[in-house]
N, C-alpha and C positions, 0 to 999 in steps of 0.2 A: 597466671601461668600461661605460657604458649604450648597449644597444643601439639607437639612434632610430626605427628602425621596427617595434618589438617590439610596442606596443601595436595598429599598424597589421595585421601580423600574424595577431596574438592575434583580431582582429574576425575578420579573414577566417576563419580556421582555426572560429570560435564559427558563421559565417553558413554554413560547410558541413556543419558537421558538425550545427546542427538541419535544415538541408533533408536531409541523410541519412536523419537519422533519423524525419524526418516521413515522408519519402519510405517506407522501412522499416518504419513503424508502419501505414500503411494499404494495403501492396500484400502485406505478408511474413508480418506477424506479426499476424493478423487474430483477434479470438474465435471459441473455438467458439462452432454455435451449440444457443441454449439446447434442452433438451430439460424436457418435462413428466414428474414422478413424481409418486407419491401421498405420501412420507413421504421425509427427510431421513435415516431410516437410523441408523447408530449415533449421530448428530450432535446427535440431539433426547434424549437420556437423559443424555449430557453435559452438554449446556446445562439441562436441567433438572436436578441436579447441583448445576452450578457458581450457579444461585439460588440454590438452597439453603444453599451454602456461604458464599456472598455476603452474605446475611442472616443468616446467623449471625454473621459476621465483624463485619459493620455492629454488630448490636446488641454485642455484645460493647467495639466500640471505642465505640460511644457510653456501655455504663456507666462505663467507664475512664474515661472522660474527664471525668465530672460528679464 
């Protein structure tokens, strides 16, 4: 059997649960906030790294490919 008010429902149950969580996103769960360094830490020898590997990759699948 289909339940006839199921989709009626369904709205309501969707119209409270984003005002929750809107509700919740800007009273609860706020960013910190940001702070100033000089250097990103191990995060910068990584990424530079992963160029490195990136362009290798690249060239490599562009001579394959020709």
């Amino acid at each position: 059997m289909i339940f006839p008010l199921a989709p009626a429902m369904s709205l309501l149950n969707n119209i409270i649960e984003q005002w929750s969580d809107t509700w919740k996103v800007l009273n609860i769960m706020q960013r910190p906030r940001p702070q100033l360094v000089e250097r990103i830490g191990a995060w910068e020898s990584i990424t530079n790294f992963l160029c490195y590997v990136a362009i290798l990759t690249n060239s490599v699948m562009v001579a394959f490919s020709t």
